[in-house]
C-alpha positions as CSV (number, residue, x, y, z in Angstrom):
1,X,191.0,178.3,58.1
2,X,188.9,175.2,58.7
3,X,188.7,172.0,57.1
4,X,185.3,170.4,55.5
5,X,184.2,167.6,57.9
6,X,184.5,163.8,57.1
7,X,180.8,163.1,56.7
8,X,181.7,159.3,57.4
9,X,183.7,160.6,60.8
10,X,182.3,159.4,64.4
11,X,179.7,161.9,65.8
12,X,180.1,160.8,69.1
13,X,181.0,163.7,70.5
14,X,177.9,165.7,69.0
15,X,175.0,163.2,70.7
16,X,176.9,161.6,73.7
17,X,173.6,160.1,74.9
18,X,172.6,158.3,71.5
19,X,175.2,155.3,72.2
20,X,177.5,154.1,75.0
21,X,180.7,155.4,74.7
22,X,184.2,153.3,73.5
23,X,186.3,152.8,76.7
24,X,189.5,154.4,76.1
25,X,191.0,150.5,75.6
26,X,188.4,150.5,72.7
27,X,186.9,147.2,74.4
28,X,183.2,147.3,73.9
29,X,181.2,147.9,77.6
30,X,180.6,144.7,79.8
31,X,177.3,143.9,80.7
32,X,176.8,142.8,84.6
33,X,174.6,139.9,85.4
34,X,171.4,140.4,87.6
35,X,172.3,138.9,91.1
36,X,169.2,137.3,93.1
37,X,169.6,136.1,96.5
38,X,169.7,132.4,97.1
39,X,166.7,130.1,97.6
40,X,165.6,129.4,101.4
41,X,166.9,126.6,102.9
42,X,164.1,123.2,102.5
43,X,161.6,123.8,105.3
44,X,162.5,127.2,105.6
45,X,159.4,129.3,105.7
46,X,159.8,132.9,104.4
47,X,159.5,135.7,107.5
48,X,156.5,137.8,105.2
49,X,154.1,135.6,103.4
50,X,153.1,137.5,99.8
51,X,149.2,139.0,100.8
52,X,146.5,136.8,99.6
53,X,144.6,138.0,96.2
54,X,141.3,139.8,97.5
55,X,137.8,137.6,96.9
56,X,134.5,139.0,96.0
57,X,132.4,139.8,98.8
58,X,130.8,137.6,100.9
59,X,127.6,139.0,100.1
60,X,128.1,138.2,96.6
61,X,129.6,134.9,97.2
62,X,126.2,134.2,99.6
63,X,124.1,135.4,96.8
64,X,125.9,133.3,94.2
65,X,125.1,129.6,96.6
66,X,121.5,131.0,97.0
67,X,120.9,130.9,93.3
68,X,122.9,127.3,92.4
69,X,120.6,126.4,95.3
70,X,117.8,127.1,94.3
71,X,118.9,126.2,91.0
72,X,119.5,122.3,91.8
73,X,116.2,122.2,93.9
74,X,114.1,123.4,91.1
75,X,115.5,120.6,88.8
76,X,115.3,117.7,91.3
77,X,111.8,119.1,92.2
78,X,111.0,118.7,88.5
79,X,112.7,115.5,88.0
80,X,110.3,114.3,91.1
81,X,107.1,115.6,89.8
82,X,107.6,114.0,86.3
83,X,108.6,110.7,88.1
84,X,105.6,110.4,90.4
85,X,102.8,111.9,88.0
86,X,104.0,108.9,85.4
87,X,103.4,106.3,88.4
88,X,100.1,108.4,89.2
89,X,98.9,107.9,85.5
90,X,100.0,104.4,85.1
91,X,98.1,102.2,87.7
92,X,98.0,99.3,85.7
93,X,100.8,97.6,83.9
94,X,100.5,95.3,81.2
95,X,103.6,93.7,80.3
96,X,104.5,90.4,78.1
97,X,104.1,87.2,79.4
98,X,104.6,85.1,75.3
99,X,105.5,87.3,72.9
100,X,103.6,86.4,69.2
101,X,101.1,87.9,66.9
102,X,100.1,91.6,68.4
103,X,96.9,91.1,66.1
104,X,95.8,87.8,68.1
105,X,96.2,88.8,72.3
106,X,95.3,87.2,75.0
107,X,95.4,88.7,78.3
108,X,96.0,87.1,82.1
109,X,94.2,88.8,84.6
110,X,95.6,87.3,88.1
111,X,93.5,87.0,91.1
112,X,96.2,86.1,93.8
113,X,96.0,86.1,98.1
114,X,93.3,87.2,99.8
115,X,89.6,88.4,98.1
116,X,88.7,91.8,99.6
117,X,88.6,95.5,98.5
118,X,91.5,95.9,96.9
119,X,91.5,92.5,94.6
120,X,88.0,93.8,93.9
121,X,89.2,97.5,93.0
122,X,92.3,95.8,90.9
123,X,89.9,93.5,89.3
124,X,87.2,96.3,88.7
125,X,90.3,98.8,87.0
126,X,91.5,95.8,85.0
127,X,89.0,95.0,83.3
128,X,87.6,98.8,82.2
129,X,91.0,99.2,80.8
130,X,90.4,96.0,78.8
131,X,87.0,96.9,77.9
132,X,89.0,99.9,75.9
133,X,91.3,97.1,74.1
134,X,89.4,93.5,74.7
135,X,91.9,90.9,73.7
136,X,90.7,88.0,72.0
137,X,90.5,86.0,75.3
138,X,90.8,86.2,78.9
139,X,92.8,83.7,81.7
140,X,92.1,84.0,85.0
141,X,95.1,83.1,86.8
142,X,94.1,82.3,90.3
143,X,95.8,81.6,93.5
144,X,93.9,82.4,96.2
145,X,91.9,81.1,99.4
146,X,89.4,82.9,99.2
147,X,88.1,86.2,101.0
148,X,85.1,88.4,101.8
149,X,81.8,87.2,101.0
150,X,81.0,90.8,99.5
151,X,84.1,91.3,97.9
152,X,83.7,88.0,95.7
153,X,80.2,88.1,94.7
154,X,81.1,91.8,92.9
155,X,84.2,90.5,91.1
156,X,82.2,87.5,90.0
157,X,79.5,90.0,89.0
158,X,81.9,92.2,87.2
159,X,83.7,89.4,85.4
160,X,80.2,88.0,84.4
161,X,79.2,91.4,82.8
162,X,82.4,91.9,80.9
163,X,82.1,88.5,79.0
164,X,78.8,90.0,78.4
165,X,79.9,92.7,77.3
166,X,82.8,91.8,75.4
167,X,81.1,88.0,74.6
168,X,85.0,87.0,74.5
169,X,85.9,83.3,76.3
170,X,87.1,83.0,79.4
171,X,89.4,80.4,80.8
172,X,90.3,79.8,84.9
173,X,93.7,78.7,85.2
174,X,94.3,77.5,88.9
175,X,98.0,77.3,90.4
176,X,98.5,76.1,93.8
177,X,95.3,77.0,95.2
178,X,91.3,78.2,94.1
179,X,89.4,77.8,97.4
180,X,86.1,78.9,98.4
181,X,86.2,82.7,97.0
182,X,88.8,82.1,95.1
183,X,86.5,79.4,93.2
184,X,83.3,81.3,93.8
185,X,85.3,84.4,91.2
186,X,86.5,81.8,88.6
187,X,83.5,79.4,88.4
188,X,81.8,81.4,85.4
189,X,85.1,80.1,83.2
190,X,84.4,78.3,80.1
191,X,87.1,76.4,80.5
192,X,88.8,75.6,83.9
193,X,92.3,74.0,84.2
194,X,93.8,73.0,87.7
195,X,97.7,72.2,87.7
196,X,98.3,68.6,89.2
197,X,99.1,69.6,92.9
198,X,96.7,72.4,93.1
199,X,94.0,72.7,96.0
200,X,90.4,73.6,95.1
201,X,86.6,73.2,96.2
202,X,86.1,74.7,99.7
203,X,82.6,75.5,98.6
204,X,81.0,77.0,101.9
205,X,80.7,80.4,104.1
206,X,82.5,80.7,107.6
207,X,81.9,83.5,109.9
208,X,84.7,83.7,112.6
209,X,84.3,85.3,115.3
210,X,85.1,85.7,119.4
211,X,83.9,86.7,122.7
212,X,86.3,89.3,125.1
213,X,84.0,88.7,128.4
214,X,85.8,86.6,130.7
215,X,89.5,88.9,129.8
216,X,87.4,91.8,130.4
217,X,86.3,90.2,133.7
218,X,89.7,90.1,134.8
219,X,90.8,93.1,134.4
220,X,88.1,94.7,135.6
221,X,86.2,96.3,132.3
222,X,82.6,96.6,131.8
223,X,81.5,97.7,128.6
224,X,78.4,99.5,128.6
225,X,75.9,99.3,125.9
226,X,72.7,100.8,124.9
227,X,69.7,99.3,122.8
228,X,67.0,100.7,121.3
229,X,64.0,99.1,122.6
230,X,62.0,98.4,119.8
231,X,65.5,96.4,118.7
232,X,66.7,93.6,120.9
233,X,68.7,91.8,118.5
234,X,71.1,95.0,117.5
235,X,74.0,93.3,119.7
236,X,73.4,89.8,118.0
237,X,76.9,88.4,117.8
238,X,79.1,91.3,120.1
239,X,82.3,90.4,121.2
240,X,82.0,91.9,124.5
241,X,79.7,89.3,125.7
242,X,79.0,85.5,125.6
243,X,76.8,84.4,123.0
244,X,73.4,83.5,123.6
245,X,71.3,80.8,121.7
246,X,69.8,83.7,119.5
247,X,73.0,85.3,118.4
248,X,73.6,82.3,116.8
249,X,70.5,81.2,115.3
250,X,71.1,85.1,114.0
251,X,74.0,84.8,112.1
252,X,73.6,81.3,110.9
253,X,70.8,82.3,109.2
254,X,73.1,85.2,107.6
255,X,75.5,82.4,106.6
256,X,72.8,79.8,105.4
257,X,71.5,82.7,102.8
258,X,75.0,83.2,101.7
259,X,75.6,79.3,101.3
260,X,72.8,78.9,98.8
261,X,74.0,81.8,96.6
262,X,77.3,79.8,96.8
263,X,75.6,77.1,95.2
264,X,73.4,79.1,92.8
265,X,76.7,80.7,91.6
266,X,78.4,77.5,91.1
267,X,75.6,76.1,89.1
268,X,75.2,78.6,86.7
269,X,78.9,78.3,86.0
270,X,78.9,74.4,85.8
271,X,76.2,73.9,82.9
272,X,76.6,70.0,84.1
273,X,75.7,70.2,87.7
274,X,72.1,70.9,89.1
275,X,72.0,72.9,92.3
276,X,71.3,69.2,94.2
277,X,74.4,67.9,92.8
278,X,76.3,70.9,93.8
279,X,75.0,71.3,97.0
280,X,75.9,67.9,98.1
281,X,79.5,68.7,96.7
282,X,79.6,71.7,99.3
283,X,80.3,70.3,102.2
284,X,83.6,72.6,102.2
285,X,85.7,70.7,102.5
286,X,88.7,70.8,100.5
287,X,89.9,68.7,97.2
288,X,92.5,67.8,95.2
289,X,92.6,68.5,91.7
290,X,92.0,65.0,90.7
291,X,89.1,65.3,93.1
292,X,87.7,68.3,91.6
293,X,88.0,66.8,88.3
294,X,85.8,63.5,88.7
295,X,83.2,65.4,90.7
296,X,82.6,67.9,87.4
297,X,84.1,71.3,89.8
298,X,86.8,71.4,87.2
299,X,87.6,70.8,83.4
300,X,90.9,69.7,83.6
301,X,94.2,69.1,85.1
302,X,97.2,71.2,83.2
303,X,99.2,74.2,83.8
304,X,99.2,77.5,82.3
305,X,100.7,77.1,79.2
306,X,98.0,74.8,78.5
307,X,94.8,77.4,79.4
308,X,96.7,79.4,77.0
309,X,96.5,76.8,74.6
310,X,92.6,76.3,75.0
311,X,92.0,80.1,75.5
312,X,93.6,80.1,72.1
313,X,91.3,77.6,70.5
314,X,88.2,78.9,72.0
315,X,89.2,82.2,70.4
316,X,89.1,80.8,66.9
317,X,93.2,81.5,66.7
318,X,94.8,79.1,64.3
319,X,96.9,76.4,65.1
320,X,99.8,77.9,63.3
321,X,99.7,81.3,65.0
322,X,101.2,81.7,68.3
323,X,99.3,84.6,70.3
324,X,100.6,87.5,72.4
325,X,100.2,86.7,75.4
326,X,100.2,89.6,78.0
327,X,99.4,89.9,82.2
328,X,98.1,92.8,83.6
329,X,98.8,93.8,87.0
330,X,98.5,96.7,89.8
331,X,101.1,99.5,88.6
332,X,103.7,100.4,91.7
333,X,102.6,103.1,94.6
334,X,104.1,105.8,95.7
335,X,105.5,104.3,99.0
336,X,107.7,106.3,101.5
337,X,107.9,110.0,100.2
338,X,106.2,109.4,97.9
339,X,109.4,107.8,96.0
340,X,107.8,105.1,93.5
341,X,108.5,101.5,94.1
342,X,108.8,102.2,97.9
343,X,107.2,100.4,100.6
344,X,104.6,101.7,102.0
345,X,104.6,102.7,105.8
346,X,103.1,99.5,108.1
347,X,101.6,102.0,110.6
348,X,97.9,102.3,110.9
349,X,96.4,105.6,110.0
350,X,92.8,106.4,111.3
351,X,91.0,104.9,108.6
352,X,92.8,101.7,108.7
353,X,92.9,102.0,112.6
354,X,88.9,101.8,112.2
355,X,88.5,99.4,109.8
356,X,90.9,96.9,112.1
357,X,88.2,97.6,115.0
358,X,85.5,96.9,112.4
359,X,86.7,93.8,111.6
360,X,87.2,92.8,115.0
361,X,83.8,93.7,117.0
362,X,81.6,92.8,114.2
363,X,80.8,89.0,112.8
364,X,82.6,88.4,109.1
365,X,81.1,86.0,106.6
366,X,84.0,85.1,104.3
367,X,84.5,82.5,101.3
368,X,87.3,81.4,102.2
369,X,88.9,77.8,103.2
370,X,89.7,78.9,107.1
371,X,92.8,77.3,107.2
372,X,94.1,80.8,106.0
């Protein structure tokens, strides 16, 4: 006969894989502890290094540099671009010389070293931008000895017809030096101020010039050249030959007719002088300020703070308003690589090659004091 079973009893025995069995001691089973080898030894390297993890492939990794190539070129190429158009746009800069009333401007317009083409290009640009925004007055700052005989008559002309223009006053301000050309531009000024140690007058034309015969003699070269008939005179003043008695007479009638414009210039732009009196003031030599001043060439001795002043008065500006004062210059070139604010290369191109012989094989007339 069998016995009902214990439903609390151990069922051990019916599912042997459910649970670990009791040890016979009834002591509850002893787990063992993992056991790892000990680490290497310090500079012990191990025998089989774990295999790298596998990269893309190099196709895809040449792929990938192409296009953050590419990438960085595009944006400095359009960082470049947006850089030099800006310079390209803006070839004149204005920029503050005396801050004060915006409504009441005067502008400085400087005409500094040497009178040629591109003082009479900067001049020419200047002034069509302020024909666009005329200020209430105009200073000619100028610092120059002078230059080409053609180049200074235009700027003269061009400042002449933008006061007519524009019928604003003008005033000359001279710094260290207004010779020759550099007086020939400015002498249309209604006012003219000279600073105290500045160098002025000049008034004259020089045509310098020289003769290569007797070095090509010694070397042994004979230029060669050929006159139309009817035209003897074509080779008046060559370099490759001495100069006779006509070549002279030639150009110094050339120079003579460029003298008396001189003085015709300066006596329209000093209302106090007759062309006589001038023309026994151009003797070209050079003068002093103070000089200048008691012969009636300038207005007055003062620096540029006082132009400014009369500019100011002559503008109708009152007393108690001080003006904005502004000075317009050549904006920067594009220089080496076209990289803004670099320096231009120094080598001769052909057109600058050509315009050197130019100057060299054919007579010049300048304006200019000839001890520059």
């Amino acid at each position: 006969m069998q016995t009902p079973e214990d439903p609390t009893s151990d069922r051990s025995d019916a599912s042997p894989s459910s649970s670990p069995q009791t040890p016979p001691t009834g002591r509850p089973p002893v787990s063992m502890p993992s056991i790892s080898p000990p680490p290497p030894p310090p500079g012990f390297a191990p025998i089989f290094a774990a295999p790298a993890p596998r990269g893309r492939p190099i196709f895809a990794r040449i792929f990938t540099g192409l296009l953050a190539a590419v990438f960085l070129i595009s944006i400095g190429l359009n960082l470049y671009f947006g850089v030099a158009l800006a310079v390209l746009t803006r070839d004149l800069d204005e920029t503050t010389y005396q801050p004060g009333d915006r409504a009441h401007r005067i502008a400085i317009l400087p005409i500094e070293g040497s009178i040629d083409e591109h003082m009479e290009s900067f001049v020419r640009r200047a002034l069509a931008r302020l024909r666009d925004r005329p200020p209430l007055a105009l200073i000619l700052r100028v610092d120059s000895p002078g230059g080409g005989v053609g180049a200074a008559d235009r700027i003269s002309r061009q400042l002449r017809q933008f006061r007519d223009d524009t019928q604003i006053p003008i005033v000359a301000s001279y710094a260290s030096m207004a010779t020759s050309g550099g007086y020939y531009v400015s002498v249309l000024a209604d006012q003219i101020i000279a600073e105290p140690t500045c160098i002025t007058g000049s008034i004259g034309v020089i045509s310098p010039s020289f003769t290569i015969e007797g070095l090509l003699n010694k070397i042994g070269v004979t230029p060669q050249i050929v006159i139309a008939t009817d035209s003897p005179q074509k080779d008046s003043g060559s370099m490759f030959r001495t100069w006779r008695d006509e070549d002279r007479q030639t150009i110094l009638h050339i120079v003579d007719r460029m003298y008396e414009q001189f003085i015709q210039v300066v006596a329209d732009g000093r209302k106090d002088l007759t062309a006589d009196q001038v023309r026994t003031l151009a003797t070209g030599a050079p003068l002093t300020a103070e000089q200048a001043q008691q012969q009636g060439l300038i207005d007055q001795i003062g620096y540029l703070d006082e132009a400014i002043d009369h500019a100011a008065a002559l503008a109708g500006i009152p007393a108690h308003v001080q003006p904005h004062v502004t000075v317009i210059r050549p904006g920067k070139d594009l220089g080496w690589f076209g990289l803004p604010g670099a320096r231009r290369s120094t080598g001769l191109d052909q057109q600058s090659l050509r315009r050197l012989l130019t100057e060299l094989t054919d007579a010049q007339f300048e304006y200019r004091w000839p001890a520059h």
